[in-house]
C-alpha positions as CSV (number, residue, x, y, z in Angstrom):
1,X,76.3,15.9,-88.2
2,X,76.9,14.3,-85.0
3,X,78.2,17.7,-83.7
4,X,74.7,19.0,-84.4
5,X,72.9,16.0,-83.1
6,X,75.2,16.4,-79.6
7,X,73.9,19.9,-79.6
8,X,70.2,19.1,-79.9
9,X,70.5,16.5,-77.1
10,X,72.3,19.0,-74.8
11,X,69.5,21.6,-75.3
12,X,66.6,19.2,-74.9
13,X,68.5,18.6,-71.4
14,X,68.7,21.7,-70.6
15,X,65.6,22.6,-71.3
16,X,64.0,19.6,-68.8
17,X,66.6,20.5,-66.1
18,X,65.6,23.7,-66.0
19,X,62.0,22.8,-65.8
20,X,62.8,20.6,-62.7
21,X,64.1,23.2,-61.0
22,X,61.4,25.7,-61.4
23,X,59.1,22.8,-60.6
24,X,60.6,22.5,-57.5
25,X,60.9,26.2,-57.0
26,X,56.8,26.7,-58.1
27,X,54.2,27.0,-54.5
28,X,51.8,24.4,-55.3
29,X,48.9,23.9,-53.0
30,X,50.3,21.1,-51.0
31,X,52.2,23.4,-49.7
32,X,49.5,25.3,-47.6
33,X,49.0,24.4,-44.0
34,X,46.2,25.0,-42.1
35,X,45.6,23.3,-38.6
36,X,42.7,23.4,-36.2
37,X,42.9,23.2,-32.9
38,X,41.5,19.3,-31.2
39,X,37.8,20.6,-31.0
40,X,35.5,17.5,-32.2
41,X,32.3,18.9,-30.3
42,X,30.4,21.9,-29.5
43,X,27.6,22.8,-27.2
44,X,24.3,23.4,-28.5
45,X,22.8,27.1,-28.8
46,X,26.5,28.7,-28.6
47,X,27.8,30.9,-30.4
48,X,30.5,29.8,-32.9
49,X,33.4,31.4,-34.7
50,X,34.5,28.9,-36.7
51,X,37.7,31.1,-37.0
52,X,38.3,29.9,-33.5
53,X,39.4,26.3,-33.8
54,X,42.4,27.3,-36.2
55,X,45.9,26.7,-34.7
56,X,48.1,27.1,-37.6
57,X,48.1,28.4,-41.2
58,X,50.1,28.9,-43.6
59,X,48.2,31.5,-45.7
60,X,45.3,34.0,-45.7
61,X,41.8,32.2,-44.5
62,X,39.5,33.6,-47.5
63,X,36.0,31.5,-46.8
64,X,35.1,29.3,-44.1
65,X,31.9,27.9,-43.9
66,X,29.4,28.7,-40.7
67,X,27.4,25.8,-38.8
68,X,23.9,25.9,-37.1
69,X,24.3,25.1,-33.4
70,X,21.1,24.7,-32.9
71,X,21.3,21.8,-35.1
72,X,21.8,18.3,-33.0
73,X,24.5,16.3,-35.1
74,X,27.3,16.2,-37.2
75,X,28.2,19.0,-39.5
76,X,31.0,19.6,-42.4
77,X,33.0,22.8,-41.9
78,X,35.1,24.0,-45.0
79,X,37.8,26.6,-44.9
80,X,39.5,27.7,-48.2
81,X,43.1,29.1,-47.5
82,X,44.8,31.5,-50.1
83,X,48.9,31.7,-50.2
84,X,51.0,33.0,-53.0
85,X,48.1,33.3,-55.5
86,X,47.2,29.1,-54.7
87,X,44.2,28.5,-53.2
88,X,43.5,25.2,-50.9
89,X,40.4,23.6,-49.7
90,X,40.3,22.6,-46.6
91,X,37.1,20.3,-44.9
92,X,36.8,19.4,-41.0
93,X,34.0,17.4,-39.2
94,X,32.5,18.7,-36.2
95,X,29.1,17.9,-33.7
96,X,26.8,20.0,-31.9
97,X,26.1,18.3,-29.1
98,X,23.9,19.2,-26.3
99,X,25.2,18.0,-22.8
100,X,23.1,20.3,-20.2
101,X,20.8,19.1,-18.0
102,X,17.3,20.7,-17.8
103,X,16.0,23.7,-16.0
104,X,13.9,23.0,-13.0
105,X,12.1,26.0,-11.5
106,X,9.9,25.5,-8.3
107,X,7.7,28.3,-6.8
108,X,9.3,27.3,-3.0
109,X,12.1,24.7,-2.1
110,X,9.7,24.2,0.9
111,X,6.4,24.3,2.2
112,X,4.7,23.3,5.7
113,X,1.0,21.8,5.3
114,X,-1.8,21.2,7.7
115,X,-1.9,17.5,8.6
116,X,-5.1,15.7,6.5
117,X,-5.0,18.1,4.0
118,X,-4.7,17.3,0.3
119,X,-1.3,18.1,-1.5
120,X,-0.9,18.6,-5.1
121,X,3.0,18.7,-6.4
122,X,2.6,20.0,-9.2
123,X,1.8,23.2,-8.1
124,X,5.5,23.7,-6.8
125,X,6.8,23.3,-10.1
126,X,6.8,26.4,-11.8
127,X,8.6,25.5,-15.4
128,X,10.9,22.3,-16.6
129,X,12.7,24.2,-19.5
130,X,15.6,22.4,-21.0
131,X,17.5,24.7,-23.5
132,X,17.8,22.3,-27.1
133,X,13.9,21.2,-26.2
134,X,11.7,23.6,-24.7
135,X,9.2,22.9,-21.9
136,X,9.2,19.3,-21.2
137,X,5.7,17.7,-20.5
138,X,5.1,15.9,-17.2
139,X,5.0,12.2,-16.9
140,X,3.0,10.3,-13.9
141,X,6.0,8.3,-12.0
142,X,4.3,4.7,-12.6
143,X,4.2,5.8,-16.9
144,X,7.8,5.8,-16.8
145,X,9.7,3.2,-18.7
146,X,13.3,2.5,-18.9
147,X,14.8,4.7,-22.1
148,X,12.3,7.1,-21.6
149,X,13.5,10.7,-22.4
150,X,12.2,14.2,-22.8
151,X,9.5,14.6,-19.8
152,X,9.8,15.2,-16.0
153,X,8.0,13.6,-13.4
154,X,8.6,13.2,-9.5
155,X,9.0,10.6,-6.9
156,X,7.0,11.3,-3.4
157,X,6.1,9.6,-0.3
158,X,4.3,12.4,1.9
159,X,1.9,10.7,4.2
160,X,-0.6,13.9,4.9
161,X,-1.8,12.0,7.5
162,X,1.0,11.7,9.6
163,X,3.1,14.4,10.8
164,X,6.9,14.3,9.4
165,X,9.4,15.8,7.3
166,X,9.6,14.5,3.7
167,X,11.7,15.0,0.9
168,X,10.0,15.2,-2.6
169,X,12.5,14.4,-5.8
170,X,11.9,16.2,-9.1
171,X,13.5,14.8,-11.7
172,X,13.9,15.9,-15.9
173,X,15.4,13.9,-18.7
174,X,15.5,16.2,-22.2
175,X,15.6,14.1,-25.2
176,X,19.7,13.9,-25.3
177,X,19.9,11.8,-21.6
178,X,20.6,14.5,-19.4
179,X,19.7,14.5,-16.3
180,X,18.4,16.8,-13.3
181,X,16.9,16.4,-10.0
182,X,15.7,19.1,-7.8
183,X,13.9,18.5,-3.8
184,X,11.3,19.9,-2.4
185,X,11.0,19.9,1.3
186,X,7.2,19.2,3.0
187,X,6.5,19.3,6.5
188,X,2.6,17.6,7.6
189,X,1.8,19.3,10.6
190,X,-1.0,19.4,12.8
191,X,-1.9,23.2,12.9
192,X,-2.4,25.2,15.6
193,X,-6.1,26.6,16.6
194,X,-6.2,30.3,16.9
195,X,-8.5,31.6,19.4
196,X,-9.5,35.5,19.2
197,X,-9.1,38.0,21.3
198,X,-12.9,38.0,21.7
199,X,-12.8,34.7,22.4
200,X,-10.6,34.9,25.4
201,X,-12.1,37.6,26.4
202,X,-15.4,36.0,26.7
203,X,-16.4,34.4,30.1
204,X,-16.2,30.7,30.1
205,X,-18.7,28.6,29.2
206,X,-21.4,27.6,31.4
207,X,-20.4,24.2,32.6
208,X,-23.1,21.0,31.9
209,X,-25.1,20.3,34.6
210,X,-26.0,16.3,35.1
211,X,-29.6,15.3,35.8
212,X,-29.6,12.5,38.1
213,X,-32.6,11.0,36.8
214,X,-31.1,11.1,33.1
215,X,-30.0,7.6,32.4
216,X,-29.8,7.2,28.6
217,X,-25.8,6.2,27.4
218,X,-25.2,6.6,23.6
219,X,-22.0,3.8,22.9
220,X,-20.4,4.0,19.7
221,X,-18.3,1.0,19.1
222,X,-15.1,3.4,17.1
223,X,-14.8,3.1,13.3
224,X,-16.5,1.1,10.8
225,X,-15.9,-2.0,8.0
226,X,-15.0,0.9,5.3
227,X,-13.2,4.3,6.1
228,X,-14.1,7.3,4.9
229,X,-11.5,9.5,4.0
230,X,-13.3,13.0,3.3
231,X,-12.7,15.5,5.6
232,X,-14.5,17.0,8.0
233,X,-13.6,20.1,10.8
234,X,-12.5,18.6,14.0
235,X,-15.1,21.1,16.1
236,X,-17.5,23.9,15.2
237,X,-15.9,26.6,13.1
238,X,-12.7,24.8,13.1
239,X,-10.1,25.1,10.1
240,X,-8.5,22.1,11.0
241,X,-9.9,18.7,9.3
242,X,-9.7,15.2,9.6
243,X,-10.8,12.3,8.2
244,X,-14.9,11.3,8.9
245,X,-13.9,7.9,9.7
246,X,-10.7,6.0,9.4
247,X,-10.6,1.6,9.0
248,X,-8.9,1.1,12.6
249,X,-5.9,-1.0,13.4
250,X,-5.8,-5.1,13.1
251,X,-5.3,-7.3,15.7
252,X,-1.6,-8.6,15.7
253,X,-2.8,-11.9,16.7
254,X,-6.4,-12.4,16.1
255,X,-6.2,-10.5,12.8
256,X,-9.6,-9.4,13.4
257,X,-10.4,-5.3,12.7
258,X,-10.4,-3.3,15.5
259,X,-14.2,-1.8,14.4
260,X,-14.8,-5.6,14.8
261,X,-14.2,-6.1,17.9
262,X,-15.1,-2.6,19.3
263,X,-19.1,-3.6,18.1
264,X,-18.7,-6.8,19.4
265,X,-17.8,-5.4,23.0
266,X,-20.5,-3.0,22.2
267,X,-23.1,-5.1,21.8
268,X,-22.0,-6.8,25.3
269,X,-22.1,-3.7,26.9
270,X,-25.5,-2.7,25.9
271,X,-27.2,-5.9,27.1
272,X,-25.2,-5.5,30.4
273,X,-26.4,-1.8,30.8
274,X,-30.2,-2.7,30.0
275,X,-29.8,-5.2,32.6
276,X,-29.4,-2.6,34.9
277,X,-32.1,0.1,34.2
278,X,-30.3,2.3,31.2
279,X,-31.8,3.6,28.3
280,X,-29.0,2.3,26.1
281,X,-28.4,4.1,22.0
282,X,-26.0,2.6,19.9
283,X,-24.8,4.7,16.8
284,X,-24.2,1.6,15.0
285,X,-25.0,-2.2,15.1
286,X,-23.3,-3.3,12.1
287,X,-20.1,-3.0,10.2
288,X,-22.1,-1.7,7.0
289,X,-22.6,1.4,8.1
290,X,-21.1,5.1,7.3
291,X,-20.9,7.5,10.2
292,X,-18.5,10.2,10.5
293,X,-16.9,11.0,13.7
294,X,-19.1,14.1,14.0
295,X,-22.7,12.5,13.0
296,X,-21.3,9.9,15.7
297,X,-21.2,13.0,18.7
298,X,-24.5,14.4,16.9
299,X,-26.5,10.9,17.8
300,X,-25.7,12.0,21.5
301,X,-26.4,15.9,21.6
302,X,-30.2,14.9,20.0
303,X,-31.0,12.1,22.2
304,X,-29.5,14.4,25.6
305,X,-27.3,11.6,26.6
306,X,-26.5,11.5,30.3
307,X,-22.9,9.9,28.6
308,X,-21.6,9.1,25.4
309,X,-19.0,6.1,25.6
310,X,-16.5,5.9,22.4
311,X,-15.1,2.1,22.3
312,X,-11.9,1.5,20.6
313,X,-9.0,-0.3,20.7
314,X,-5.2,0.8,20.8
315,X,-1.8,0.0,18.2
316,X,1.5,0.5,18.6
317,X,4.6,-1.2,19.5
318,X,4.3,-5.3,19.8
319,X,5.6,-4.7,24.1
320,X,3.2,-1.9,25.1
321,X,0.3,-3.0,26.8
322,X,-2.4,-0.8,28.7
323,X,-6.0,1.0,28.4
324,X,-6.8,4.0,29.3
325,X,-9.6,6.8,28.9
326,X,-9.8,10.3,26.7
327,X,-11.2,13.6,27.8
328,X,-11.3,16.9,26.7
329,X,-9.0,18.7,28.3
330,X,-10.0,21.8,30.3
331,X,-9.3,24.5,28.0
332,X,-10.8,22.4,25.0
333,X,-11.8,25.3,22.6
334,X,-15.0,23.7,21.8
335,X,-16.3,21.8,24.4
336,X,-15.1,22.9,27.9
337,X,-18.4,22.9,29.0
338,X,-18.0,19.7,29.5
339,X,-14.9,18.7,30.9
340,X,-15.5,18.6,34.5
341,X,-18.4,16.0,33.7
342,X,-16.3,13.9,30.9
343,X,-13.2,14.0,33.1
344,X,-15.1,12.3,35.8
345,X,-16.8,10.0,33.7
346,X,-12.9,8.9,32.2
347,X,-11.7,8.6,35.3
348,X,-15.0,6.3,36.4
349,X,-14.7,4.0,34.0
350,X,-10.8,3.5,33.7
351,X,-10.7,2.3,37.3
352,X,-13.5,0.2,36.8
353,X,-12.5,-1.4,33.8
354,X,-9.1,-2.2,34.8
355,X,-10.2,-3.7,38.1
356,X,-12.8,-5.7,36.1
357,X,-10.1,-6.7,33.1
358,X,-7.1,-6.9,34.7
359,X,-6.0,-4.6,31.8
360,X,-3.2,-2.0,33.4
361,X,-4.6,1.8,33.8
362,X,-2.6,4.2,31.9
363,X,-4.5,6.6,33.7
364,X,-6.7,9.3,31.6
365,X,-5.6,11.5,28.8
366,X,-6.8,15.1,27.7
367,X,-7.2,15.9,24.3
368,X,-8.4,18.4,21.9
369,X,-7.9,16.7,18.9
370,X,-10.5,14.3,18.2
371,X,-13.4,15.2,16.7
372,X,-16.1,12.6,18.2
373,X,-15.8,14.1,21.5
374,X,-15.0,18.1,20.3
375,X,-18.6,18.4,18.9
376,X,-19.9,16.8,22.0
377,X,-22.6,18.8,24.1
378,X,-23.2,16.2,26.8
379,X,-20.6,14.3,28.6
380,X,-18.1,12.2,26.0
381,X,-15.2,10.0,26.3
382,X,-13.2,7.4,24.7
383,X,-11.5,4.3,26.2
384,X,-8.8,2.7,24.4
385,X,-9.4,-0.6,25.5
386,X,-5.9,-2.5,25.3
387,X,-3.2,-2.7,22.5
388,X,-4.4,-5.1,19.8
389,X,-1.1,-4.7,18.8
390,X,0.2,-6.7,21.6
391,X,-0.5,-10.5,21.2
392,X,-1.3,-11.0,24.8
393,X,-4.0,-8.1,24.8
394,X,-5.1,-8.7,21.0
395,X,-6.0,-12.5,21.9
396,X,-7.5,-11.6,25.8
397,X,-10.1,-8.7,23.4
398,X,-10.7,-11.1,20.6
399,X,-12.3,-13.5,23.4
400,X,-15.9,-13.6,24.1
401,X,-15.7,-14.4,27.4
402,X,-13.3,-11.8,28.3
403,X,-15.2,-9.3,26.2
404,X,-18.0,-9.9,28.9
405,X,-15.5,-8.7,31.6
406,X,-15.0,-5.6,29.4
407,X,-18.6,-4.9,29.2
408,X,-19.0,-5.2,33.0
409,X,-16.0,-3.1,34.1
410,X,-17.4,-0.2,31.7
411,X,-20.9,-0.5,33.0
412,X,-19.3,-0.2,36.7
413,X,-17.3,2.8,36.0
414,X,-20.8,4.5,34.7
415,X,-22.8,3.3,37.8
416,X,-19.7,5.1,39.8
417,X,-20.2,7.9,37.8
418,X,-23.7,8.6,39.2
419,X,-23.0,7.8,42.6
């Protein structure tokens, strides 16, 4: 009996040590490796073999599951490996990112524009494409918050009215942060008349003639409470445009407008040139007024004025000082009829009005730029009567009494002129 009982207990053993040992010879699935390489993100939009990312494996790659890149976010990617008739599941986390920046396209990286003209940005930009959301939509510069994401807008300073280079910034944020930035380059610049071959082929102009009994003066005291900033041409059949009327410059000192002060001298000089036996037009006697620079030459082509007499007052650095006189210059392509008269006239009254003033000549300039004397028919200048950005000036023009003196030297210079 316990013979066969020693038996039993030595098969049973047998049996479970055998069992162990195949156990441990069996593949089980732990046994399968597969490893990916250290990929955690992928771009947006590209094109994906999820194949790609494996480093190592044990066995033969039966399934693996595809992503959508064009899907922002995390996705689940599952690969089932096959080995010795065992079959593992495998799952791996990876995110479609997208970390390009927008796509600005501009129509030119630079332009050149004619100074006073109006200039509209967005007509350089031809697209803002960014590749995970389409065209973005424009956004004024002042709308733009902190956080703000998925638009384009642009940062500009251009002054039109002042020649200068200037640097315009384009900038697009797509809905994921990124960033681009893009300049456009504008040049304001005064451009250049164009006279035809016609025209220079044509004899000059007959020059104005004076009449010596002619004593009617047209003084326009320069600019007005209120600028106007439309544009007009700066002489007949010019291109070229300007502003009607601008506001002036403000005394440094005496903060009062320059338009201000040019009436007030304006007025003086009037009742000074009555006293004397002129016929005396003044294109405006108030502030509330609104007379472009070319109605303001008009007023003295209909009345025949033997002189037109443009009053304003000069800005600039705090240490210049000075006044001088404007002419058209001699070759003036709409008015050189009447240089030879108007350079006279500017050289009159400089020498008289600094004599009277005390006020240092700068002497006379010639010009072709301004329109109040380029649609002139009769005989047209301007004085810059002092720098009312110089306190010693500004206070000396803001005077009554000295604005008297101003009057008087003025009204000598045009009694020289008939002589």
């Amino acid at each position: 009996m316990k013979r066969k009982i020693g038996i039993v207990i030595l098969g049973i053993i047998i049996v479970i040590g055998g069992y162990l040992i195949y156990d441990q010879m069996r593949f089980k699935s732990d046994d399968i490796i597969l490893e990916l390489n250290d990929v955690k993100v992928i771009e947006y939009g590209e094109s994906f073999d999820p194949l790609t990312l494996i480093k190592k494996c044990s066995g033969e790659v039966i399934y693996q599951e595809s992503i959508d890149t064009t899907k922002i976010g995390k996705h689940k990617i599952t690969f089932v490996v096959k080995e010795n008739q065992v079959t593992k599941e495998f799952a791996f986390e990876i995110e479609v990112r997208d970390t390009k920046a927008p796509d600005i396209t501009l129509t030119k990286e630079k332009d050149s524009i004619e100074l006073g003209s109006q200039l509209n940005i967005t007509q350089y930009i031809k697209s803002v494409k960014d590749n995970a959301d389409g065209d973005l939509t424009y956004k004024k510069d002042k709308d733009v918050k902190s956080g703000d994401v998925g638009f384009y807008t642009y940062h500009s300073q251009v002054d039109t009215q002042k020649n200068g280079k200037y640097i315009v910034t384009i900038i697009a944020i797509d809905k994921s942060g990124n960033k681009a930035k893009k300049e456009l380059a504008i040049t304001v610049q005064k451009k250049k008349e164009t006279v035809s071959n016609q025209q220079r082929n044509q004899s000059s102009p007959q020059q104005y003639k004076a009449n010596p009994n002619n004593k009617i003066i047209v003084i326009d005291p320069g600019h007005q409470g209120k600028g106007n900033s439309e544009k007009e041409a700066i002489g007949p059949g010019s291109s070229t445009k300007k502003a009607k009327v601008t506001t002036g410059t403000t005394g440094v000192s005496s903060r009062k407008a320059e338009s201000q002060i040019n009436l007030e001298i304006g007025l003086k000089l009037r009742t000074e040139l009555q006293s004397r036996g002129y016929t005396v037009i003044m294109t405006r006697t108030t502030q509330n007024v609104n007379l472009s620079n070319q109605q303001r030459a008009e007023i003295g082509n209909k009345n025949n004025a033997a002189a037109v007499i443009h009053l304003h007052c000069d800005g600039g650095e705090s240490s210049v000082r000075g006044a001088h006189t404007i002419s058209p210059a001699k070759n003036n392509p709409y008015c050189s009829e009447i240089f030879k008269a108007s350079s006279k006239l500017a050289q009159s009254i400089i020498q008289s009005y600094s004599a009277a003033t005390g006020i240092k000549s700068r002497g006379v300039s010639y010009r072709n730029d301004l329109t109040g004397i380029n649609w002139s028919q009769v005989p047209s200048i301007y004085i810059e009567m002092g720098f009312i950005s110089n306190v010693s000036e500004d206070k000396l023009l803001a005077d009554s009494s000295f604005q008297n003196k101003c009057a008087k030297g003025i009204a000598d210079g045009i009694d020289k002129y008939f002589q």
